[in-house]
C-alpha positions, 0 to 999 in steps of 0.5 A, spaced: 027 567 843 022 568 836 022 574 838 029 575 837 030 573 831 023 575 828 026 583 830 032 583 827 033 588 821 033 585 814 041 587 812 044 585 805 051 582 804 056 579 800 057 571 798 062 568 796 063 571 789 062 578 791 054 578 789 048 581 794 044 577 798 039 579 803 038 576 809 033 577 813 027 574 818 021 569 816 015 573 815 007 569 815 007 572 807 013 567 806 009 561 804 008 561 797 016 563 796 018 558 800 013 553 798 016 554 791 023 554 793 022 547 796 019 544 789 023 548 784 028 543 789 031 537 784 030 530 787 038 529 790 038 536 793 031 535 798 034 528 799 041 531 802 035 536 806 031 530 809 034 524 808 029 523 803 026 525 796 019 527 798 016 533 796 011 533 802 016 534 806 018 542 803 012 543 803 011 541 811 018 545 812 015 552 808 009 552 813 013 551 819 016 556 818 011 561 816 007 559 822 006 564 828 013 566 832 013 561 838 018 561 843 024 556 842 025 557 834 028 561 829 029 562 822 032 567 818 032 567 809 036 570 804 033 573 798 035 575 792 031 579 786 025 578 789 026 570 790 028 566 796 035 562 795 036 559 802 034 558 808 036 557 816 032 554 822 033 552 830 029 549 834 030 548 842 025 543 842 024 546 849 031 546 851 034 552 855 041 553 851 041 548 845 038 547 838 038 544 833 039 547 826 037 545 819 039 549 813 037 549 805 040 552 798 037 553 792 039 548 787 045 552 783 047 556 788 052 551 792 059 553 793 057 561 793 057 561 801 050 563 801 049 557 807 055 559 811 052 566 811 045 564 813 048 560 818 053 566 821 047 570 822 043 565 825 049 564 830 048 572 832 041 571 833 041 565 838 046 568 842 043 574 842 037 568 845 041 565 849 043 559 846 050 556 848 050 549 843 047 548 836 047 541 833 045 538 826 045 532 822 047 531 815 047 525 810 055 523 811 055 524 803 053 531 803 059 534 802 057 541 801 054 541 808 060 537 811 064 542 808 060 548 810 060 545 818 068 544 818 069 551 815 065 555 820 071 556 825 066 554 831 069 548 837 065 542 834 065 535 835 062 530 830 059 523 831 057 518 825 051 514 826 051 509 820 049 514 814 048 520 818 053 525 822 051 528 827 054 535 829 055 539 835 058 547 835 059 551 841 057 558 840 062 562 844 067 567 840 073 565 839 079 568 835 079 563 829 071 564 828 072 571 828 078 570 823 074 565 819 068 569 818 073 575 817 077 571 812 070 570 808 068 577 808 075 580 806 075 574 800 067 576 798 068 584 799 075 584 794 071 579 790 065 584 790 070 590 787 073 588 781 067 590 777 069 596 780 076 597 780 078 591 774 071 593 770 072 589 762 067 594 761 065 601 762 060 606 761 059 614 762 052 615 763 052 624 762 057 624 758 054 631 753 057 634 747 059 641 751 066 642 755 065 643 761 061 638 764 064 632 769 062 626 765 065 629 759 071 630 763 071 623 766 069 620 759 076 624 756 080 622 762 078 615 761 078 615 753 086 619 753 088 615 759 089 609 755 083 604 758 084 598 755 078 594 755 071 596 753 069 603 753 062 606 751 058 612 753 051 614 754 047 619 751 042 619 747 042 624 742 049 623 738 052 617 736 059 618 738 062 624 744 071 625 744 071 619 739 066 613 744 061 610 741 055 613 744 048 608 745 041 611 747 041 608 754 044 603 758 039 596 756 042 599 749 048 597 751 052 592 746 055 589 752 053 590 759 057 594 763 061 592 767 062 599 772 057 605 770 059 612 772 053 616 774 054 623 771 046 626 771 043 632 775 040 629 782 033 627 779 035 623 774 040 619 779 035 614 782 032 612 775 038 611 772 041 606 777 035 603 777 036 602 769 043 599 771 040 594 775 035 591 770 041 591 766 045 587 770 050 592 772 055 590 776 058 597 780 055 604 780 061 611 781 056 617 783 060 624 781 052 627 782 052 631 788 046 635 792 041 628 792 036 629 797 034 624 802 028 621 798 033 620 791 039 618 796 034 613 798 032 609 792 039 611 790 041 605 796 034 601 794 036 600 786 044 598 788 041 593 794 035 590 791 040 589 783 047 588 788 052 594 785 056 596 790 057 603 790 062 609 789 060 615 792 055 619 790 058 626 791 065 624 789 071 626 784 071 618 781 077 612 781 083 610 778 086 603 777 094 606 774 095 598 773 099 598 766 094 592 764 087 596 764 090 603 765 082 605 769 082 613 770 075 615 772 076 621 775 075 629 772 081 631 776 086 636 773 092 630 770 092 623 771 095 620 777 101 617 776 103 609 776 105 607 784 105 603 789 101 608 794 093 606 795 089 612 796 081 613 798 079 620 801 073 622 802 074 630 800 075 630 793 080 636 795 084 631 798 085 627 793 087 631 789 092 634 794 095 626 794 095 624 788 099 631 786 104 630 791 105 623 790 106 624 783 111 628 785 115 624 789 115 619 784 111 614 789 104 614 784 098 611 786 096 603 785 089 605 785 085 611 789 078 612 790 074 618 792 069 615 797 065 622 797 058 621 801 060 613 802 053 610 802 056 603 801 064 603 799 068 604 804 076 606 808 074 597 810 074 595 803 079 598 800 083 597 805 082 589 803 082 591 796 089 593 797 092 588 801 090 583 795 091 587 790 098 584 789 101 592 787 100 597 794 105 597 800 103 604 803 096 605 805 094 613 806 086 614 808 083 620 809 076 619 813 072 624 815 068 619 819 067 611 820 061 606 818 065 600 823 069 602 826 071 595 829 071 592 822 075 598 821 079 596 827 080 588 825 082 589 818 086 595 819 091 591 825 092 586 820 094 590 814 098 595 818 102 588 819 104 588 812 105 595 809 103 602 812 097 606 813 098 613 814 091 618 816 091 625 817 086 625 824 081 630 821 077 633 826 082 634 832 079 641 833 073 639 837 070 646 840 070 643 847 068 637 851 061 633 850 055 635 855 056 630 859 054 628 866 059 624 868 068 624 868 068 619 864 064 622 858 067 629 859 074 625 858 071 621 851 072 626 847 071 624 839 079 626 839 080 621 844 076 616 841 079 616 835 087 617 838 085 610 841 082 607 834 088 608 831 093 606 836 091 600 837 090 599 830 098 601 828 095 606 824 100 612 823 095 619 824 098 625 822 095 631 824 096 635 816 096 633 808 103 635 808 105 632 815 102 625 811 106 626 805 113 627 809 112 621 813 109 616 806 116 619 803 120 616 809 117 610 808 117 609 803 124 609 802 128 608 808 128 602 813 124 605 820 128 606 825 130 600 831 128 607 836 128 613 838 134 616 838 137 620 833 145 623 831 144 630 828 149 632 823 149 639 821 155 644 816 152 650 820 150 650 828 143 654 827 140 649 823 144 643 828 139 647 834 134 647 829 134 640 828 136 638 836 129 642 838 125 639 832 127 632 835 126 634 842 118 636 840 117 630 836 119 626 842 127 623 839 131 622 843 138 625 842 144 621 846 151 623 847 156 619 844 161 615 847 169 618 847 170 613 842 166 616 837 167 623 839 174 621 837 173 617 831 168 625 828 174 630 830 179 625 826 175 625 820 172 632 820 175 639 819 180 643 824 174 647 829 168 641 828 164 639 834 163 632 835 157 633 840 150 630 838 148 635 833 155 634 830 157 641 827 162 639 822 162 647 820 162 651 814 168 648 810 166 641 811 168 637 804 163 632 801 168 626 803 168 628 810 161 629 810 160 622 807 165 619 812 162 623 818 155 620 816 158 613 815 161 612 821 155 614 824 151 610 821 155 604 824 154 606 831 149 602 835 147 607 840 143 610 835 137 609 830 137 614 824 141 620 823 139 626 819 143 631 816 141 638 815 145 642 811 146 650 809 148 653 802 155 657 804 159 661 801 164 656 802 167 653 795 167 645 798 160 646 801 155 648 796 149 645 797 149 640 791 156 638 794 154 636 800 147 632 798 152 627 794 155 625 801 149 623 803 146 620 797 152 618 794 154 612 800 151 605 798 144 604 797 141 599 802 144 602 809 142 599 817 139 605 819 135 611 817 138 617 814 134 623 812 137 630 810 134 637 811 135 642 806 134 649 808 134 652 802 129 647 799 123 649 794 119 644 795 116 641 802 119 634 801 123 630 795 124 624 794 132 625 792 136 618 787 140 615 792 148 611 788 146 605 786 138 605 786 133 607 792 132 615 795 133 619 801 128 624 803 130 631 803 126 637 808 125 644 806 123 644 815 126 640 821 120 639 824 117 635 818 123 631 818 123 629 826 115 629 826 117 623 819 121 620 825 117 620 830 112 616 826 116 611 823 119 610 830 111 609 833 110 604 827 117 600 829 115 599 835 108 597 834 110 591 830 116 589 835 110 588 839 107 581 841 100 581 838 096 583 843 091 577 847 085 578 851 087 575 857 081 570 860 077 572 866 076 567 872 069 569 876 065 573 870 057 572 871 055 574 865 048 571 864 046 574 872 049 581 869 044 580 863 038 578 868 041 585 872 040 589 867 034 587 864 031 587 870 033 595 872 030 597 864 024 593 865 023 597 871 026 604 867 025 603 861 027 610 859 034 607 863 038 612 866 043 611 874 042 604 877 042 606 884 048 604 889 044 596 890 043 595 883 050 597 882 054 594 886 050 587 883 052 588 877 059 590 880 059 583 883 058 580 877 064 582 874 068 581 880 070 588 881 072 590 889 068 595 892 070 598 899 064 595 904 058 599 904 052 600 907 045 603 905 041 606 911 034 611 909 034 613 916 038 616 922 038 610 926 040 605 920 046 610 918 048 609 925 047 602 925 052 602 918 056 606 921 057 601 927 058 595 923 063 599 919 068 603 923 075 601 922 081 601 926 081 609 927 073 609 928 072 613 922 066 613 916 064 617 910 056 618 908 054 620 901 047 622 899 044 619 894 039 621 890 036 618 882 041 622 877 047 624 882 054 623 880 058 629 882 057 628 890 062 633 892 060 637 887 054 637 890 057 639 897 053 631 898 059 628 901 060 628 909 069 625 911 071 623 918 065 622 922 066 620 928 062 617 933 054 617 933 053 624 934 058 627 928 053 622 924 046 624 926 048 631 925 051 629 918 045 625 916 040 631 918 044 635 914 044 631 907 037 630 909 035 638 911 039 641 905 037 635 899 029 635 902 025 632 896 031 628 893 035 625 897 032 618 898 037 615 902 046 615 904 051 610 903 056 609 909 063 606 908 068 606 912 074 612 911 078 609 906 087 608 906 091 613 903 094 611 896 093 614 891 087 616 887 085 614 880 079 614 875 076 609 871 070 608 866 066 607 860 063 611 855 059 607 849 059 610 843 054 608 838 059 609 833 066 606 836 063 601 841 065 601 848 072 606 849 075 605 856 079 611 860 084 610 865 088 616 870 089 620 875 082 620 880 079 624 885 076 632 884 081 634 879 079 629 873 076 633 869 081 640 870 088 636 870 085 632 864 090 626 866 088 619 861 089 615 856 083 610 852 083 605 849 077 601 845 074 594 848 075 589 848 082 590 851 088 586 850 094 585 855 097 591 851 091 595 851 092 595 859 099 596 860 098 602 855 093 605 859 096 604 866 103 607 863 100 613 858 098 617 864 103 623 867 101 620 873 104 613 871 110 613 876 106 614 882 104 608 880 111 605 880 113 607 886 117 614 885 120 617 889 121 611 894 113 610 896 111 602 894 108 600 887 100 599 887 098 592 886 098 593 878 096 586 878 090 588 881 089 594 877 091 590 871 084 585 873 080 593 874 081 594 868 079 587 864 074 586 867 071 594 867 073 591 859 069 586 859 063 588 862 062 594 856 063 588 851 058 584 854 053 589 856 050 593 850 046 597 855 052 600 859 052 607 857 057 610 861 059 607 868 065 612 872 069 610 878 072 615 881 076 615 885 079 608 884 084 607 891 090 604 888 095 602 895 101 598 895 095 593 898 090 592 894 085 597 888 079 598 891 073 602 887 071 607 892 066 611 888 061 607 882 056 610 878 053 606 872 048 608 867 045 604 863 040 604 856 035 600 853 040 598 847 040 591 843 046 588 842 049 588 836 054 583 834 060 588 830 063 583 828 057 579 823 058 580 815 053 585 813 053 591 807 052 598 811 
């Protein structure tokens, strides 16, 4: 347990007002650290800590601490500039599951959360020792502490015993300590940027006199943009550059910067940031590109050791349009145009290419960051940012990679419920498939990992710049569509089909209109017009008919959104600009989605005035209108949807699937296939139903297993094993349909004629019924966590390629989106008059694959396949598992990349 908690990397994090902390594990070298931190304690605080003012008892505490790690105790300190500031201990006194805690602030640094952190911290690292309980005592009027217990989020009974409370936390992960500890850390992080993105003062360090330089531009930008709080640069050969006092260095400053923009050549980058440091600077924005892996280094060193959160480096800058500070610390070509829209990209392209386009749309920007090499500021903080900020409802990202991606996760699930937030899916272009040994990895590709981040998250994932811009237009000024289906209205046939095949491709449904409106159209349309779905309202149609066949439709509940393409005709009444005040000229706020497309349009999309206030977006192409459709209908139906739930398991045994796994590493240290015994232990475990199964090493044992497991029709199969087989029937390793000792003699000397060397054994399991063959499995990924695919089974896995994934831990709706995401899905539903599966059964396979990958870090990659699925019951044929020496990692535990 010491061990533990004696091996856990020193991490930084954020309290309570948004500064760094270090938290890291006792060291010997502690002594006189900790030996000061008790007596610089004022009276009142060492008696809140022991019940009594006495200085021995600090100094008794520090040299606990600092001794020996033994079995049974932990402690964990947080350190800031070199000095000690709090401390956590537990102590099991020998118990095997519970301790008792105790923690200690230093004096004028309560209220900051830095007790809540430490404790959070030593909550991982004692479950990570097997500790179920904690218990503590407190002085009833020590309200810091109370506060600090009661906040935690954890299940707790209290206990008054005369002055004293006496508190017992259980340690299990519950949804409201997540949310607590996720609701601290989104208030510390946004906390944390405002010197960033709020700063009062601002300095450029980089700024020359020559034009053409990036400080020099961004200095311009921010000077000419109008920044309304303090402005300086930093040179130290003139006194003033584009109109800004200039100062010889950052401590010559008159006032301490708040933000500093690094402009300088990669050498000069480390010892820059560490001046800004000393200096109390409280952010850095690095435009600097090329820094190696030493400057990058120090770079880090310098903004952890002084707290300054960091933008970049290699990066095209920041904005903040809000009217009240007008912050533009960017050298891109224009300011970027005052909105509603949060922007973080990582390629400064990119960004450009956003802000251009949303400027032209007329939605601007709230506050756009170019994260760059993103040592430290991230996609997962300005995603917080802009759900506080109280000006952003349109999120748009453009990642290139993830730091945590299920802090990612967590987040963005929650910000998605409040306002859209759209991506391009970079990176879809995978050149082949993993070298993977097994299915399932071959099936975890990076685009699959990602596709399922997203979907479970709500996030809205386009596949280009412009494709992203087409759907923020929707978004931004229509209400999303109840569903799928689409009416198409059209002043020319082809445009009709055009559009009908754009709707198709996406994935709209197009549904015919009852005899009712069909009658309603014609009577309101031109002689010739058909009242089909598209509606071809021809050539001569008028604004007025146009408008009244839109409205109409527009009333009709068998439909969802409309989208009016129209084509320039020679036609007098039907000039382009004529028929686009049919639809932009009805009432503003409508019940149902309306797009246009207009063929002979210049630009991609436009945000069009709509009569009385609002937009339209108008298409140059029907695919890019369907496409921001089909997005949108994606995005209703996510928010219709429950919030999922992890269901509770009965029969789970994780502390014996532990002792499993750890005693196979112990004997593998370099990990690899567990062999069919360990495997199915640890299937056991999780309670998941194997097919009856026997080892035999010998010709006589595999005729004795046969024997015990023949079924009605008398029938086994033998499968070698050898360490490292997974694909069998690849291997030609599998024998079917042996009947009689004699057909299982001569199966067993052949594997062992043919496999002489390697094989050390066969399993024998009965033939097994017909049904229908799935696959199942896991891949951990070191980035995203655990990732669970599911889908049609047997030797064509990988050729058919016929799946879906999804991210565990998995929630009711994760496993219904699996089982029904396969093309092979209706088999399992009973198609064509056969039985349906036991999908309850199925729906338990999963979970319970689910909750073996959260619980056992080491789980590299396991692969059913095949998964019998009979009217029956869902049996495991085939289980492969293989494991790795990993130390768990608690994703969900505050702390600073």
């Amino acid at each position: 347990m010491a061990h533990d908690v004696l091996n856990r990397p020193t991490v930084h994090a954020l309290l309570a007002d948004g500064t760094t902390v270090c938290i890291r594990p006792v060291a010997p070298g502690d002594h006189e650290q900790l030996q000061r931190f008790y007596e610089e304690m004022s009276p009142e605080n060492l008696r809140m800590r022991f019940f009594a003012v006495n200085r021995r008892s600090g100094a008794l505490a520090a040299e606990r601490a600092c001794n020996p790690p033994h079995a049974g105790y932990g402690a964990l300190l947080a350190e800031r500039h070199g000095r000690v500031i709090g401390l956590a201990e537990y102590d099991t006194g020998g118990e095997p599951d519970g301790a008792e805690i105790s923690i200690a602030v230093a004096d004028g640094l309560h209220h900051r959360g830095v007790g809540t952190l430490l404790v959070e911290h030593l909550i991982a690292a004692a479950r990570a020792a097997g500790i179920t309980t904690f218990q503590a005592d407190a002085l009833s009027e020590n309200r810091e502490v109370l506060r600090l217990f009661t906040d935690l989020g954890l299940r707790m009974v209290r206990r008054f015993e005369g002055p004293e409370v006496r508190w017992t936390f259980a340690l299990d992960e519950n949804d409201a300590y997540l949310s607590a500890v996720e609701e601290r850390g989104r208030a510390a992080d946004v906390a944390s940027l405002e010197p960033l993105l709020r700063p009062e003062v601002v300095a450029v360090v980089g700024a020359g006199r020559k034009p053409g330089s990036v400080g020099r531009a961004i200095l311009h930008h921010l000077h000419a943009g109008g920044f309304t709080r303090r402005l300086f640069a930093v040179n130290p050969s003139v006194s003033s550059v584009l109109g800004v006092p200039c100062h010889p260095s950052v401590s010559a400053l008159p006032k301490t910067p708040d933000l500093v923009v690094v402009a300088v050549p990669a050498a000069a980058v480390p010892a820059t940031a560490e001046e800004c440091g000393k200096a109390g600077v409280r952010a850095l924005l690095v435009v600097t590109a090329g820094l190696d892996s030493a400057q990058a280094e120090a770079l880090m060193t310098a903004c952890r050791t002084y707290g300054m959160r960091l933008v970049g480096p290699n990066c095209l800058g920041i904005s903040n349009t809000d009217p009240a500070l007008r912050l533009d610390a960017t050298f891109a070509a224009g300011h970027p145009r005052p909105g509603t829209a949060g922007v973080a990209v990582q390629s400064g392209g990119v960004g450009i290419a956003l802000l251009d386009g949303l400027s032209r749309l007329g939605i601007g920007v709230s506050s756009f960051v170019s994260l760059g090499d993103k040592y430290d500021v991230s996609g997962n903080d300005m995603l917080q940012w802009w759900e506080s900020d109280g000006r952003t409802d349109l999120a748009l990202l453009h990642l290139e990679s993830f730091g945590n991606p299920r802090a990612f996760s967590r987040t963005a699930r929650r910000v998605t419920r409040r306002m859209p937030l759209l991506t391009v899916d970079a990176g879809r272009t995978e050149a082949g498939r993993r070298a993977a040994a097994s299915h399932t990895a071959a099936a975890a590709t990076l685009t699959v990992t990602r596709q399922a981040l997203f979907t479970q998250a709500g996030v809205t994932a386009t596949r280009s710049i412009a494709e992203l811009l087409a759907t923020a237009a929707l978004m931004r000024s229509q209400p999303l569509p109840a569903g799928p289906r689409v009416a198409i209205v059209t002043n020319a046939g082809g445009a009709g089909v055009l559009a009908a095949d754009a709707c198709a491709e996406a994935g709209l449904d197009l549904p015919p209109f009852t005899s009712e409106v069909k009658d309603d159209l014609l009577a309101l349309l031109p002689d010739g017009a058909c009242a089909g779905n598209p509606v071809d309202a021809g050539a001569a149609v008028t604004e007025e008919q146009l408008r009244a066949c839109v409205d109409r439709l527009m009333r009709y509940p068998g439909i969802d959104a409309v989208l009016v393409a129209l084509v320039p005709t020679a036609v007098a009444a039907a000039t382009g600009d004529v028929l686009v005040r049919a639809v932009t000229g009805g009432p503003a706020h409508r019940a149902r989605t309306l797009v246009a497309v207009r063929l002979e349009q210049d630009l991609p999309v436009k945000l069009l005035p709509v009569t009385g206030g609002g937009t339209l977006p108008s298409y140059a192409e029907p695919q890019a209108a369907a496409r921001a459709l089909a997005h949108a209908a994606r995005r209703a139906s996510w928010l219709a949807r429950p919030v999922g739930t992890v269901p509770a398991l009965r029969g789970i045994e994780t502390e014996r699937a532990l002792e499993v796994a750890d005693a196979y590493l112990a004997a593998h240290p370099d990990g690899g296939w567990l062999d069919p015994r360990t495997c199915a232990d640890l299937l056991a475990c999780y309670g998941i139903p194997q097919l009856p199964w026997a080892w035999a090493e010998t010709e006589d044992d595999a005729v004795g297993a046969a024997e015990r497991l023949r079924g009605p029709d008398g029938r086994v199969v033998m499968k070698a094993h050898w360490p490292g087989l997974v694909h069998k029937t690849e291997q030609g390793a599998v024998h079917l349909d042996l009947r009689g000792d004699a057909q299982v003699r001569a199966a067993f000397q052949d594997l062992r004629t043919r496999f002489a060397g390697l094989m050390d054994g066969v399993v024998v399991q009965p033939l097994a019924a017909r049904g229908t063959e799935l696959f199942a499995g896991v891949v951990q990924d070191e980035v995203f966590g655990p990732l669970v695919l599911f889908g049609l089974g047997g030797t064509a896995t990988e050729v058919l390629a016929d799946h879906a994934a999804r991210l565990a831990p998995l929630t009711d709706n994760d496993v219904h989106d699996l089982i029904t995401g396969p093309r092979c899905a209706p088999l399992l539903f009973g198609a064509h008059g056969a039985a349906p599966v036991e999908l309850e059964d199925l729906q338990q396979l999963l979970l319970r694959l689910s909750r073996m990958a959260s619980d056992l870090p080491q789980l590299a990659e396991v692969d059913f396949n095949p998964v019998l699925a009979a009217p029956g019951a869902v049996t495991v044929l085939d289980a492969r598992v293989r494991l790795l020496p990993r130390r768990p990692q608690d994703p969900h535990l505050r702390r600073l990349r």
